[in-house]
C-alpha atoms as a printed R data frame, in Angstrom:
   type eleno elety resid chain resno       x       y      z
1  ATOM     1    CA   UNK     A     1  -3.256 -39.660 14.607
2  ATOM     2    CA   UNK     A     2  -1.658 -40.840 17.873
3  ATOM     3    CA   UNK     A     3  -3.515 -40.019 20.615
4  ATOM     4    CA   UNK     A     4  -6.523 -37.848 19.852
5  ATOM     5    CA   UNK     A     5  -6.380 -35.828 23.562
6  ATOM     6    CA   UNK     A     6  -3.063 -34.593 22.807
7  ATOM     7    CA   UNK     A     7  -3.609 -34.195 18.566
8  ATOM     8    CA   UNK     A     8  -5.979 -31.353 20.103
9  ATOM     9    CA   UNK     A     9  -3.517 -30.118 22.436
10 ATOM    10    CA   UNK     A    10  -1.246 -29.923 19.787
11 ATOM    11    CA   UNK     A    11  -3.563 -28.316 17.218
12 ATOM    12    CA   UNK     A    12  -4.615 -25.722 20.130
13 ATOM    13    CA   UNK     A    13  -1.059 -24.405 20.039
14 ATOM    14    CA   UNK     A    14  -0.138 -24.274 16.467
15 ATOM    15    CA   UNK     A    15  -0.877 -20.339 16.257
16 ATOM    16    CA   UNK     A    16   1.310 -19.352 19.075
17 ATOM    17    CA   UNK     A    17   3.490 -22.181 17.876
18 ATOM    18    CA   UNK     A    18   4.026 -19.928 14.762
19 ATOM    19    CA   UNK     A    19   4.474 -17.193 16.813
20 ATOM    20    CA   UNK     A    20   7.177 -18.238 18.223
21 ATOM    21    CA   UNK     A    21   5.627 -17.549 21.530
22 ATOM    22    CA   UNK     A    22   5.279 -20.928 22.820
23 ATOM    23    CA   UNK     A    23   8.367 -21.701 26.034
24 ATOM    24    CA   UNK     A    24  11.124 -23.273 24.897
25 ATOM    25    CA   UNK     A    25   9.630 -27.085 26.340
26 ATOM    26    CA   UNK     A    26   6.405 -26.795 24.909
27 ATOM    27    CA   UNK     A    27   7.644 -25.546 21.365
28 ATOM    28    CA   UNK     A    28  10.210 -28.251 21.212
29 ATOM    29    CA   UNK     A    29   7.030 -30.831 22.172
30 ATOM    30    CA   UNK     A    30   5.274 -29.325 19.702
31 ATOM    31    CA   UNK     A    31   7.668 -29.409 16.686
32 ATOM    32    CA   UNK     A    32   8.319 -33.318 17.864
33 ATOM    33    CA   UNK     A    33   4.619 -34.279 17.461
34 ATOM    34    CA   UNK     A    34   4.324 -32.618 14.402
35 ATOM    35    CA   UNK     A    35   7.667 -34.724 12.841
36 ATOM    36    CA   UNK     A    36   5.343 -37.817 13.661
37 ATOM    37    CA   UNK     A    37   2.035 -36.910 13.138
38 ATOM    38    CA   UNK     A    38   0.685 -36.383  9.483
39 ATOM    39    CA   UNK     A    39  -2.761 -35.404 11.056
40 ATOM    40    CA   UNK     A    40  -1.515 -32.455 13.131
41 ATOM    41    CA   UNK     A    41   1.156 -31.680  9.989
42 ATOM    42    CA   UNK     A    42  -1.454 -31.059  8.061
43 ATOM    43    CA   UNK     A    43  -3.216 -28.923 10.186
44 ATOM    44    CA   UNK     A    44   0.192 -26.501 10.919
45 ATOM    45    CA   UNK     A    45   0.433 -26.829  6.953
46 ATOM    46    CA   UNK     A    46  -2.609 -24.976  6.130
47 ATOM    47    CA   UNK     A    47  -2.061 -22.915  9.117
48 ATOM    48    CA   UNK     A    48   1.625 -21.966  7.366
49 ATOM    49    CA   UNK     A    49  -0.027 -21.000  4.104
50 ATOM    50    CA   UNK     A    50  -2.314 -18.801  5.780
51 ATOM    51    CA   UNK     A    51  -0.217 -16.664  7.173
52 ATOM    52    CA   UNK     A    52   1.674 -16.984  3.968
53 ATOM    53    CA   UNK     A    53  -1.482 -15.700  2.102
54 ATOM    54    CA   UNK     A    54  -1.800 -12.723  4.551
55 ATOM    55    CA   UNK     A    55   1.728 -11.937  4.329
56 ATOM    56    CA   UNK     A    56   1.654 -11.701  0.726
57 ATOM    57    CA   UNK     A    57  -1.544  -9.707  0.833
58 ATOM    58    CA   UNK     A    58   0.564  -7.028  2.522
59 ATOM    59    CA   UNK     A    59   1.544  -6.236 -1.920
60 ATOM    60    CA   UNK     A    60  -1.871  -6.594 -3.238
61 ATOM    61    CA   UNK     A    61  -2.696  -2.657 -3.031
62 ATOM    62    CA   UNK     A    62  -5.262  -0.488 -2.074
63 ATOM    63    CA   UNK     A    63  -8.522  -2.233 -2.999
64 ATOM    64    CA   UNK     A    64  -7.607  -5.013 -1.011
65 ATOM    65    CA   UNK     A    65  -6.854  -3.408  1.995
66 ATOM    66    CA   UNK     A    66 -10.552  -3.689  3.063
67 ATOM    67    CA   UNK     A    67 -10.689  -7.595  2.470
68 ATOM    68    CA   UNK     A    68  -6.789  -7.568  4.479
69 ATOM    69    CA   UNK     A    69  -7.841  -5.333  7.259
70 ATOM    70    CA   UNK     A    70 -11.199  -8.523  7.814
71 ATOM    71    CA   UNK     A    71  -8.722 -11.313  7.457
72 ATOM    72    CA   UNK     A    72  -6.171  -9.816  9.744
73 ATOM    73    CA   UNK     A    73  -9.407  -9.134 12.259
């Protein structure tokens, strides 16, 4: 970890970070502190196969569309 104030800054905008949403600066801050920080890497590498898992939820049929419809909520 290399400074805990902005690990949780960081962490904070791994979703929108994902997104894509983030402005240019703040992405490109982002994607630097994540190149040297194995704390906040791991973080954005669970977040990663999350979204993987939801994505591939998208094929798992009908009687998991309940279960999809609370993980997507």
């Amino acid at each position: 970890m290399l400074n805990p104030e902005e690990c949780r800054e960081i962490v904070r905008q791994l979703w929108p970070y994902l997104d894509g949403a983030l402005p240019d600066e703040l992405q490109a801050r982002v994607s630097a502190h994540l190149e040297s920080c194995l704390d906040c890497r791991s973080h954005y590498d669970f977040e990663t196969a999350f979204l993987e898992a939801v994505r591939a939820s998208a094929n798992l049929g009908e009687q998991f569309e309940p279960l999809r419809a609370r993980v997507l909520a």
